[in-house]
VOGUTI-276713 format. One record per residue (C-alpha): x, y, z; residue in one letter. Coordinates in steps of 0.05 Angstrom, whole numbers, plus 5000, padded with zeros to 4 digits. Example, Ala and Ser with C-alpha at 12.3 -4.5 7.8 and 13.67 -1.06 7.14 Angstrom:
524649105156a;527349795143s;
***
This chain:
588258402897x;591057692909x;586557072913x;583056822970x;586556373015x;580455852998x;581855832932x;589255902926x;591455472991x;592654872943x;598055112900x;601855422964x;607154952977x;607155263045x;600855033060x;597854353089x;591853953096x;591354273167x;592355003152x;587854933096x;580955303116x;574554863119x;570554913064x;562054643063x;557554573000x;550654723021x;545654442963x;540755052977x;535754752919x;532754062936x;530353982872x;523553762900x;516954062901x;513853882955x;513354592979x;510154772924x;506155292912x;510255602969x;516355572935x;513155812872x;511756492896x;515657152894x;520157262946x;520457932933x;516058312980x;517457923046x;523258333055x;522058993101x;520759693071x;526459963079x;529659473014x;529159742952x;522159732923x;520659012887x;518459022821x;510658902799x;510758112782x;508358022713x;508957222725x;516157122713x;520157102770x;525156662753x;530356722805x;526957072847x;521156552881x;522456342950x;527355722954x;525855303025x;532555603051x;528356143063x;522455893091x;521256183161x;522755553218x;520155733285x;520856513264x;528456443232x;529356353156x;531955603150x;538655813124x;540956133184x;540155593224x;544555253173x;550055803170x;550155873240x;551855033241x;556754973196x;559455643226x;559755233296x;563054713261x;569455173240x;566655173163x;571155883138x;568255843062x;561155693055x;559655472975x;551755542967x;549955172901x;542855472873x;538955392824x;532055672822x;530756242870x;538356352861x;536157222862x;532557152933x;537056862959x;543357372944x;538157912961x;537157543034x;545557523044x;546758123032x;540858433073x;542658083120x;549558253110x;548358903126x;544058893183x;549058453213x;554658853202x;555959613227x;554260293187x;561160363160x;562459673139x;555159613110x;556960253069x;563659863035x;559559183026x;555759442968x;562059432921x;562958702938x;560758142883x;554457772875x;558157172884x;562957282945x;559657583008x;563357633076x;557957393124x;562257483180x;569757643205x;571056843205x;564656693151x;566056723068x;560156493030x;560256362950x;553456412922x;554055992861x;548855972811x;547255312766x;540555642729x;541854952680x;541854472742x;535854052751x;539453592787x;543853502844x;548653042806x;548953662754x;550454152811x;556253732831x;559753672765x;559254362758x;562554482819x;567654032811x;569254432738x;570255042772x;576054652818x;574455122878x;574054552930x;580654462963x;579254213031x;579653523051x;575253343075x;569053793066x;562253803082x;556753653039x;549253923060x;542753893039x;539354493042x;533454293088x;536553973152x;535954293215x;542153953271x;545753973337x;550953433314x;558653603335x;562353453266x;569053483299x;569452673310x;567052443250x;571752833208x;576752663244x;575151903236x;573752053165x;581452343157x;583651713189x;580251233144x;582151633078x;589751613105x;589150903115x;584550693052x;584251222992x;578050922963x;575051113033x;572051742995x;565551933039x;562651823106x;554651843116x;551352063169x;544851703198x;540451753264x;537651153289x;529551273296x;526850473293x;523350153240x;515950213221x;514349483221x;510049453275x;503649013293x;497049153314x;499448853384x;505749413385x;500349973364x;495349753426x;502049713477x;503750403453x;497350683457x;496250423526x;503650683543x;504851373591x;509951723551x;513052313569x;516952933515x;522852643545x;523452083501x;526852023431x;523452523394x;524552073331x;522151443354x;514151283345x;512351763414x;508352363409x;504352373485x;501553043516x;497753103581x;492053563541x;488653053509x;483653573481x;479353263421x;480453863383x;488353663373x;487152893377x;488052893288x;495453003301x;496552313344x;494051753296x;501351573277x;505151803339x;507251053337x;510751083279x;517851513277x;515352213244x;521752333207x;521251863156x;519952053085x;514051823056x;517951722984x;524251383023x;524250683056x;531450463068x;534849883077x;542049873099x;547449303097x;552949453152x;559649113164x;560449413238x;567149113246x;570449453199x;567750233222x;560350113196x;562350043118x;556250043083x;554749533035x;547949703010x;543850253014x;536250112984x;530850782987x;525650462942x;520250242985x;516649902937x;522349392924x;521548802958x;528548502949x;535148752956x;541748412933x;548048382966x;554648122922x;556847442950x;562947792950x;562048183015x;560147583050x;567647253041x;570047883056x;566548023119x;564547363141x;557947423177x;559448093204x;553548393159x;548248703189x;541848873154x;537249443182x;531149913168x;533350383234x;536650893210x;534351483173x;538951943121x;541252573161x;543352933099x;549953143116x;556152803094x;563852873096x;567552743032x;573652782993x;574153192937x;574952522906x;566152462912x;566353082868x;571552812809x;566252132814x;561052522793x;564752832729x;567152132714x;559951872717x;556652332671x;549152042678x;549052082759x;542452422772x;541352232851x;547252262910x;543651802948x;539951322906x;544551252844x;551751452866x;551551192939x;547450592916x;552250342862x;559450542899x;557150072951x;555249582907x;561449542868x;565348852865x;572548942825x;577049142885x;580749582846x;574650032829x;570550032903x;569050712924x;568050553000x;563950903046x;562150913115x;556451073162x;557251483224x;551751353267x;548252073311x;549951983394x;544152013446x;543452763456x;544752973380x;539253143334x;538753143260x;532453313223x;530153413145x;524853873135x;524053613057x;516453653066x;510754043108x;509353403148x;516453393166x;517054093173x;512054103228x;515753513262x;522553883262x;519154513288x;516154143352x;522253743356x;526054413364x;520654793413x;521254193459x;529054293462x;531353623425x;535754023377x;538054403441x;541954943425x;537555123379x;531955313417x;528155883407x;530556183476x;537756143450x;535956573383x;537257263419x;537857743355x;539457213308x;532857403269x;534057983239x;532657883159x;526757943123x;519658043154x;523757593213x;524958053273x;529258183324x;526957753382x;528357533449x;524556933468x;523056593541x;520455963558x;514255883596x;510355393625x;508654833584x;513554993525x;510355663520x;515756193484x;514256903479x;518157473454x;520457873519x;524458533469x;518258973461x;518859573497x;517660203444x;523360063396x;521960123318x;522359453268x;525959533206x;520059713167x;517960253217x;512859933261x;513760003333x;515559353372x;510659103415x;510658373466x;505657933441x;498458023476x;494057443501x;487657473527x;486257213602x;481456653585x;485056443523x;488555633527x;496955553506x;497854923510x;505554663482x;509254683448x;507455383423x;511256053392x;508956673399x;512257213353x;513457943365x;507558363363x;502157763372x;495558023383x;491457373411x;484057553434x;479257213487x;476856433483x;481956163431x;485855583443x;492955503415x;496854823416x;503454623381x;503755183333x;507955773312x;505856473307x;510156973260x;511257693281x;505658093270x;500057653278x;493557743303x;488357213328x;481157513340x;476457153393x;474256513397x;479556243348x;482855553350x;489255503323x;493154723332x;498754423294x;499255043246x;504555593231x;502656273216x;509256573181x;507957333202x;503357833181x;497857413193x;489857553204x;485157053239x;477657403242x;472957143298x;471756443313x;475956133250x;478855483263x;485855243240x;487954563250x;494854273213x;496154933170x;501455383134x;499156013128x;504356463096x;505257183107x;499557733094x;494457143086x;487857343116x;483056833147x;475157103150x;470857063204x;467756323218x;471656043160x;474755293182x;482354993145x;482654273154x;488953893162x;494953933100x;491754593076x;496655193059x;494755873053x;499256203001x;502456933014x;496757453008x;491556983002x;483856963034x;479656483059x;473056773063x;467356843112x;463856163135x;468355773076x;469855033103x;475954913059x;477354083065x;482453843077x;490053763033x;488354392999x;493354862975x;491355622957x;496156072923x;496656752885x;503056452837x;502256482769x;501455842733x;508455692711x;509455002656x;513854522679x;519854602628x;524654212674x;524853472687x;524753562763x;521452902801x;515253152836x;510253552821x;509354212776x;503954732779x;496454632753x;489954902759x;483554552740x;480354972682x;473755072708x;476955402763x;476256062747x;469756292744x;467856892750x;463157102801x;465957862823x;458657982785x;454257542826x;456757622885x;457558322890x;453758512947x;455957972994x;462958192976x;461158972992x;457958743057x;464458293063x;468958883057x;464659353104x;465558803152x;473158783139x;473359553152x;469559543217x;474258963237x;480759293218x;481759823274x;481359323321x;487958983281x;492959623281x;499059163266x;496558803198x;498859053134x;493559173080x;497958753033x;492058502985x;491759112953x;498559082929x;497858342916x;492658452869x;495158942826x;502258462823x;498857842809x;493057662755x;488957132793x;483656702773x;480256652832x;476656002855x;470356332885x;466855682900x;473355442933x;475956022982x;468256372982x;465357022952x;469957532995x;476657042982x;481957112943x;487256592917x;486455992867x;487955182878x;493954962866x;493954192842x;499853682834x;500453532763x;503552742756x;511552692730x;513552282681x;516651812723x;509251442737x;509750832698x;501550742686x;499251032627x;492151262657x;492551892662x;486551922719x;491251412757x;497151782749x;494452412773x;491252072843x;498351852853x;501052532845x;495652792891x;496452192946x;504152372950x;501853132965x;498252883017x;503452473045x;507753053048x;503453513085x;501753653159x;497353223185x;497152593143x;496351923179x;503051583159x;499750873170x;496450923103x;502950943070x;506650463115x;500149953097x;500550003024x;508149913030x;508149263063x;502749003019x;507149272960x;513348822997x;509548173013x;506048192943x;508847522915x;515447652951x;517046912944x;517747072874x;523247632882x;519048202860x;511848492865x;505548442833x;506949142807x;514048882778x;511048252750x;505948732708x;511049272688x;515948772660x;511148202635x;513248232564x;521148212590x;519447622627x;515747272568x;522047302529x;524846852551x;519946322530x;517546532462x;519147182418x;514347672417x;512347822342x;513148602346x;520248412378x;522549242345x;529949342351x;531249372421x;528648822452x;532248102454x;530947752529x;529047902592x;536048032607x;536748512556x;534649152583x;530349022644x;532449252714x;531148472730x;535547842720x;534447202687x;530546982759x;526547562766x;531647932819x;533548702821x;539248822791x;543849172837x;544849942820x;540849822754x;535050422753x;528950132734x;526550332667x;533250442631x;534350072571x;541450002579x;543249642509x;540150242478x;543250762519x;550950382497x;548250402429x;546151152433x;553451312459x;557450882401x;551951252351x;554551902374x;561551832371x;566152082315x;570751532286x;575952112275x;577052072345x;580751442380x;576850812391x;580150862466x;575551472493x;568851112468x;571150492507x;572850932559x;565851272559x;561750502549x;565750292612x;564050912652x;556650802632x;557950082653x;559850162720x;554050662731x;548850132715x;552249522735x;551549242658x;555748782627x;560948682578x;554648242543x;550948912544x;556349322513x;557448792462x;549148792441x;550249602439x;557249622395x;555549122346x;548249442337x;550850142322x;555749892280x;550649572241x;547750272238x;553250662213x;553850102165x;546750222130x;547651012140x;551850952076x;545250752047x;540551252053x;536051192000x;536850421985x;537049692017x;544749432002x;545148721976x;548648232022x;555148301993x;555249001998x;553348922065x;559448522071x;564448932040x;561849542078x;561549152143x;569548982133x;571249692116x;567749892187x;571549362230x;578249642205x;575550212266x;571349792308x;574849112309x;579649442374x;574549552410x;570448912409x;577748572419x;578148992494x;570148802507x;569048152492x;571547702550x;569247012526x;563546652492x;557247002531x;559447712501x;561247332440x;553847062436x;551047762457x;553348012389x;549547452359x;544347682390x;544648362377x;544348172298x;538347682316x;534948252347x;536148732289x;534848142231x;527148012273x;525148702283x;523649232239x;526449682201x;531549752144x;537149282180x;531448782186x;529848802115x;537248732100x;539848132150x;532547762148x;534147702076x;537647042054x;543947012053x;545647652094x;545647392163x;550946752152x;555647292112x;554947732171x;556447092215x;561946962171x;565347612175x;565147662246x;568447042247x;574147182203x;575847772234x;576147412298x;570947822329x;566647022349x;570346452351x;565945742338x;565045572410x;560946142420x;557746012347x;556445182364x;552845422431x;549245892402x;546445392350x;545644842403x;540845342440x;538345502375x;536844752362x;533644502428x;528145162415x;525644782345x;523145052280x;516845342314x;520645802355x;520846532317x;527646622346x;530546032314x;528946302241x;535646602232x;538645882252x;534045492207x;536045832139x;539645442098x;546245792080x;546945942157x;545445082162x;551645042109x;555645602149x;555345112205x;556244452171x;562944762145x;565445092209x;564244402241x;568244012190x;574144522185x;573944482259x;574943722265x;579943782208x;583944262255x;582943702312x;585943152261x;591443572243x;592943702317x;592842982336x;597542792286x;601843272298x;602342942371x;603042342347x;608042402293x;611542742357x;
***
């Protein structure tokens, strides 16, 4: 068979940029766990009966837990909202990039596939690839599997290896937006700019939502304000007529705008004159600077505009141009924070990577689901017909994968939608389709979902919430700002306020879920059991966290797992007798436990989910990203950003400690928290510390900070930059070219915004290095050290000759051997050692490596310090004293010698 047009189009001279088909990367993995446990569970077993039979879990599923792409939103797996965009958009090959849950997901394609698809053509699709599955007549998806990725930026390069992408443009996607946006005009600006400009490589989208800034006097206006659903769903409005107390937890921060992320504050610079070119992009919210090159200013006069309005859509158009950036720079982690943050920030015209912003019109909706808070948001957003068409109304038989059902939905009264297709005919696995039941003196208020089969009894009262298929809600029940994925029981009088409940989850009679709890798949909440608030139940296995994913991982406390099957025996008998009389009543729930508990070994938390529950706590567990070394403090911060991120959580908390974070000494350029973290940088550059070690020289040197305490622009706080050159020049063979190590120090360069200062600091110390490698068992004299030191500039002289621009890199190689001669080790035992250093000097000079301008300033800086200055030691030994006497006479000599040359002229 021949290639695929997709893949092939590029070498056919016949073909163009316009005949060339459309192609999308959809970044299906997040690389976030803030779903977690969620997305730690098996997806296998969601799927209907009539799949083949899953496997018993023995704790491994690798591959095969549930990625977000398949999370249920408002009844339809997330990705099929997102095929079903780019579809609309005129996307013909769809490249999904995975990396965990990589397994579910191909299972979900190609069931899918074949429900979609007729008998005879679902009878050919099985001899089809893994990799290649024809979703539709006009619809190719690659699944692409990067089990190695932990990273977007190591997705990217190994997309860009395979050479696959030959659309331009194409659009990138993350994995969890949910959009109504019409693509067609900014692509076609996009095409326009990159004809114009070729270093106009990627356009950003971003929905204007307000800034959070607001004081107490806003708040009380607000409050006081009438608002109706038909204002911006993504500004600080959230109004209802029902002002029921029971739902009144879900409107303390319905002034603030609801989409933002609670780990993402940012700050744009914006030359709208020249098609919104952005010029900085800042997510940290705890910085409380940015920097802007002076550069942009004289080229954009005062057309910059700074602004905290617009949030990240997560959908961009680039040029294959983005992907061949991230193979160049090797060490990009982030897209957003690292590679869009430093390509606007670059200066040297001949190196900008520029890109723009297209800003969302009134009437299109964009939405990021990258946590349960904002999950909840994008659901109600949807049920009150912002991301019209995607309303639930508009699904038709859309759902039709997984425990997901065909469904027909209408809207009610009050944003009431209820699944109209009932009528006798059979679900995939067998059950017979029923319209959701609600009893006569039971309360909808909207936004509300009802899935096929509902079973809703007398006295509960529902309000902005989504029920799966399949669910069934005893009497007296209250049920507001939750989502009940399918499969669901609710015994009498329970009480569920800001919950995920996943499928097969079972909640006993009386029991009460605060707000941010989730209910894990097959889970139980037992009889009576008041389970507080933020907690997360789950029947996954405890997995280690062998990846170096930002987030969280997956803990239990220890003295979790008690046993008390023995001690409470009889309540749990009388438990399950109750559960029997109870489940006639409840025809259309699964007995799922049973097979959950022979799949899964669970420590149960008895004391937690009660006597008759089932399912153990899930807790964050801190990364190492947290720079406090307590571990008790790191672990409330990993728990306070669960919080943040789940349904429910009152955003002003966050915004608070932000601004106090911001105005913390702000005069100063940075924050209290900044000042502590780098206090020994900071210090350097008034006295040397006495454990100086090997790496550190000023607060220059390897801070994220300049010489006045600013952020350096693009530099990622915590890398030690000098070290990181020096690791790369330590790695590299000398049988290969000096060129491709200074083509690898520059790359790294660009990425960090160093210097040719740094680079010089990093060379010169590795080369020191290699030098005392050839000693490994003794301390060379000083004139070995010499004679080895020549033999190693033969190679390395080139490259310091291309680095070193002038006297500051010159002086940074002083440094460098000041910094190695004062710390410890063996090349401090070797240069602190008299005469070592002024040969070292000496050599450096005669190769022509430092010329004596940058050696008298130097000295002079030395000098003004004085003898009680640790850092002037190296200056104040005598042979270095005669070192200098000499080089100043010789140099005056060459001054005579030049003035009577003029004057014999």
């Amino acid at each position: 068979m021949g290639k695929s047009s997709g893949s092939s189009g590029g070498n056919d001279p016949s073909d163009n940029k316009h005949e060339q088909k459309l192609q999308a990367v959809l970044l299906a993995d997040t690389f976030s766990n803030s779903f977690h446990p969620i997305t730690l569970e098996d997806y296998n077993g969601i799927l209907p009966t009539s799949s083949p039979s899953p496997p018993a879990t023995d704790g491994n599923i690798k591959g095969r837990e549930r990625p977000l792409a398949l999370c249920p939103l408002n009844n339809v797996p997330l990705l099929h909202h997102t095929i079903d965009f780019l579809q609309s958009a005129g996307v013909e090959e769809l490249f999904l990039l995975c990396s965990s849950g990589a397994d579910a997901l191909e299972q979900y394609l190609h069931q899918h596939k074949q429900q979609s698809n007729n008998n005879k053509t679902a009878q050919n699709e099985h001899r089809s690839t893994n990799s290649r599955i024809a979703w539709s007549s006009k619809l190719t998806i690659h699944l692409m599997r990067f089990s190695d990725c932990t990273n977007t930026g190591d997705a990217l390069r190994e997309l860009d290896r395979k050479n696959v992408i030959k659309s331009d443009p194409f659009i990138l996607m993350q994995g969890d937006v949910v959009t109504n946006v019409d693509l067609r005009e900014v692509m076609e600006q996009h095409a326009k700019r990159k004809k114009a400009d070729n270093s106009a490589i990627m356009t950003v989208l971003l929905q204007e939502v307000g800034g959070w800034g607001l004081d107490d006097d806003d708040i009380e206006e607000d409050n006081n304000n009438n608002m109706t659903d038909s204002e911006n769903p993504n500004t600080p409005n959230d109004h209802h007529n029902n002002r029921n107390s029971k739902s009144n937890m879900m409107q303390k921060n319905h002034y603030l705008p609801p989409l933002r992320s609670s780990t993402d504050d940012l700050l744009l610079a914006l030359d709208p004159t020249h098609s919104n070119r952005i010029l900085l992009w800042d997510s940290h919210p705890h910085n409380s600077t940015s920097s802007i090159p002076t550069i942009f200013f004289a080229e954009n006069s005062s057309h910059i505009t700074l602004t905290r309005n617009y949030l990240d859509v997560g959908i961009d158009i680039c040029s294959p141009d983005v992907l061949a950036r991230f193979s160049d720079e090797f060490d990009y982690r982030e897209l957003r924070s690292q590679f869009v943050a430093n390509c606007v920030a670059e200066e040297e015209i001949g190196l900008q990577s520029r890109i723009f912003g297209y800003m969302l019109k009134r009437g299109e909706y964009a939405g990021r689901m990258g946590d349960m808070r904002r999950y909840h948001r994008v659901s109600m957003d949807l049920l009150r017909r912002w991301g019209y068409p995607l309303v639930p109304d508009n699904y038709n038989h859309s759902c039709s994968a997984g425990s997901y059902h065909e469904a027909s939905y209408i809207c009610e009264r009050h944003l009431v939608y209820r699944d109209v297709s009932g009528g006798g005919h059979g679900d995939s696995d067998g059950r017979e389709r029923k319209r959701s039941h609600v009893g006569r003196s039971t309360q909808l208020s909207g936004p509300l979902l009802l899935g096929s089969n509902a079973s809703i009894g007398e006295y509960c009262h529902l309000q902005r919430s989504v029920l799966g298929p399949n669910c069934t809600l005893m009497d007296n029940c209250d049920v507001v700002d939750s989502h009940l994925w399918g499969d669901v029981l609710v015994e009498e009088g329970a009480k569920l306020n800001g919950v995920i409940v996943c499928e097969g989850a079972i909640i006993r009679s009386g029991a009460v879920v605060d707000r941010g709890c989730v209910i894990g798949r097959g889970c139980i909440v037992g009889s009576g059991v008041h389970l507080k608030e933020f907690t997360r139940i789950t029947l996954a296995a405890e997995v280690e966290d062998d990846d170096d994913y930002s987030g969280f991982d997956d803990s239990s406390s220890d003295d979790s797992s008690s046993s008390g099957s023995e001690s409470g025996t009889d309540d749990e008998e009388s438990s399950a007798d109750e559960s029997e009389k109870a489940t006639p009543q409840v025809s259309n729930v699964p007995s799922a436990t049973d097979e959950v508990e022979s799949n899964f070994a669970v420590d149960t938390n008895y004391e937690v989910v009660g006597k008759d529950g089932l399912g153990r706590v899930w807790e964050p567990s801190p990364s190492d990203e947290y720079d406090s070394d307590d571990e008790e403090e790191k672990q409330a911060e990993a728990v306070e950003l669960m919080k943040s991120q789940s349904i429910g959580y009152d955003m002003t908390l966050l915004y608070k400690k932000w601004k106090m974070m911001q105005m913390e000494d702000e005069d100063d350029g940075f924050s209290l928290d900044d000042m502590e973290s780098d206090a020994d940088d900071m210090d350097m550059n008034d006295q040397w510390a006495d454990d100086i070690g090997d790496t550190n020289i000023d607060a220059n040197t390897f801070s994220h900070l300049d010489e006045d305490g600013m952020q350096i622009t693009g530099r990622q706080k915590g890398v030690d930059v000098v070290q990181e050159l020096r690791d790369i020049c330590l790695e590299h063979e000398t049988s290969s070219p000096v060129e491709n190590l200074r083509i690898e120090l520059n790359s790294f360069k660009f990425s960090q915004n160093a210097t040719y200062s740094d680079c010089c600091k990093g060379v010169m110390m590795a080369v020191m290095d290699k030098v005392l490698e050839g000693y490994p068992d003794s301390v060379p004299s000083p004139g070995k050290l010499v004679v080895s030191l020549k033999k190693a500039l033969e190679y390395w002289q080139q490259l310091f000759h291309s680095i070193c621009m002038g006297s500051e890199e010159e002086k940074a190689i002083i440094h460098a051997l000041e910094t190695l001669a004062l710390g410890s080790g063996k090349a401090a035992d070797v240069l602190g050692k008299e005469p070592a250093f002024r040969f070292v000097l000496q050599t450096l000079h005669d190769k022509e490596i430092v010329n004596e301008v940058a050696i008298f300033e130097w000295a002079e800086e030395r000098k003004e310090e004085g003898k009680d200055s640790s850092r002037s030691a190296l200056f104040w030994q005598q042979p270095t004293q005669d070192f200098l006497e000499w080089l100043e006479e010789s140099s005056d000599e060459d001054s005579s010698d030049g003035s009577d040359d003029e004057d014999s002229d």
